[in-house]
C-alpha positions in Angstrom: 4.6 -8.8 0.3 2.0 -6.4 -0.2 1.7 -4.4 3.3 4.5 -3.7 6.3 3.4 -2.7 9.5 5.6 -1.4 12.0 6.1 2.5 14.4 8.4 5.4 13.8 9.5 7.0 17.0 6.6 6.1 18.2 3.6 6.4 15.8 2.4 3.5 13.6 2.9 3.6 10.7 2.1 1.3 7.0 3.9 0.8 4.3 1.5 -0.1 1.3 2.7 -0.9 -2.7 1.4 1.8 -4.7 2.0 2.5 -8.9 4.6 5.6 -9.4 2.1 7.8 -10.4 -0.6 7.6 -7.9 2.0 7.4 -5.3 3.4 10.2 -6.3 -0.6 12.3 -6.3 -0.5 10.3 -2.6 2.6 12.0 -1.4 2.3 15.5 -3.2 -1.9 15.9 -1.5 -1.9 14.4 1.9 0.6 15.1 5.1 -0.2 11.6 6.2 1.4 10.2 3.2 5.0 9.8 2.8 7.8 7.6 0.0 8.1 4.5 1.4 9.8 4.1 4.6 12.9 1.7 4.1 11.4 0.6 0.3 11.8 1.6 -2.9 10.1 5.5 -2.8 8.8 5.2 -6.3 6.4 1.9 -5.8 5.8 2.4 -1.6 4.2 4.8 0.4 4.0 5.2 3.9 0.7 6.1 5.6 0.4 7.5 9.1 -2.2 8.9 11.2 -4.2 11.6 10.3 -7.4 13.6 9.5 -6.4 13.4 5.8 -7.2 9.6 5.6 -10.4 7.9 6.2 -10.8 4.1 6.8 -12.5 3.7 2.9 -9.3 5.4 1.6 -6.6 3.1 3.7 -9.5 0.0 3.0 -8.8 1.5 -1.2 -5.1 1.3 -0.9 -4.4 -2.0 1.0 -6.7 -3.6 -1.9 -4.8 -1.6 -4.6 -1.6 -2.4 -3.2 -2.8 -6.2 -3.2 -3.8 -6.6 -6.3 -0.2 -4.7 -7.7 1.5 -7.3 -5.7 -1.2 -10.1 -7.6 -0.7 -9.2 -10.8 3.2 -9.7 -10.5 3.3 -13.0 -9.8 3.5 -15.9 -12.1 0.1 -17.4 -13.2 0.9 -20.8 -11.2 0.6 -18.5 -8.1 -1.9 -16.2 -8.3 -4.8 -17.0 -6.5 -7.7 -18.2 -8.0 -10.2 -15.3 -7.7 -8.2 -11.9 -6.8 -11.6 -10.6 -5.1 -11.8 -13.2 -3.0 -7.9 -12.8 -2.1 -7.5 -16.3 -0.9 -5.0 -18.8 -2.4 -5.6 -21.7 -4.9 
């Protein structure tokens, strides 16, 4: 599982895998990030609406959070070409 989707009294809201250190940069700069909602706050982060995030910076983050998720599986299950991110 690389991205949840889901609303918090009433605004959507994305949970997105993120490395420690970045997602702690995330959190620390920008209002519309938060620690993970209901996950583990040192690998997620929640995003919510906001001028402080632009669609190239949520587009940067689902990717990122992807390929985190990617490079923990086993070899047998990774997909064949992560930039394609489609399955063997």
């Amino acid at each position: 599982m690389f991205v949840l989707t889901t609303t918090l009294r009433g605004v959507p809201i994305v949970n997105l895998k993120c490395a420690p250190p970045h997602a702690a940069a995330l959190v620390r700069d920008l209002v519309e990030v938060t620690p993970g909602w209901h996950m583990d706050k040192r690998h997620w982060i929640t995003l919510a609406p906001g001028e402080g995030l632009d669609e190239a910076m949520v587009e940067d983050l689902v990717a990122n959070s992807w390929e985190l998720v990617v490079q923990g599986l086993p070899r047998a299950r990774r997909p064949l070409d992560p930039a394609r991110r489609v399955g063997p």
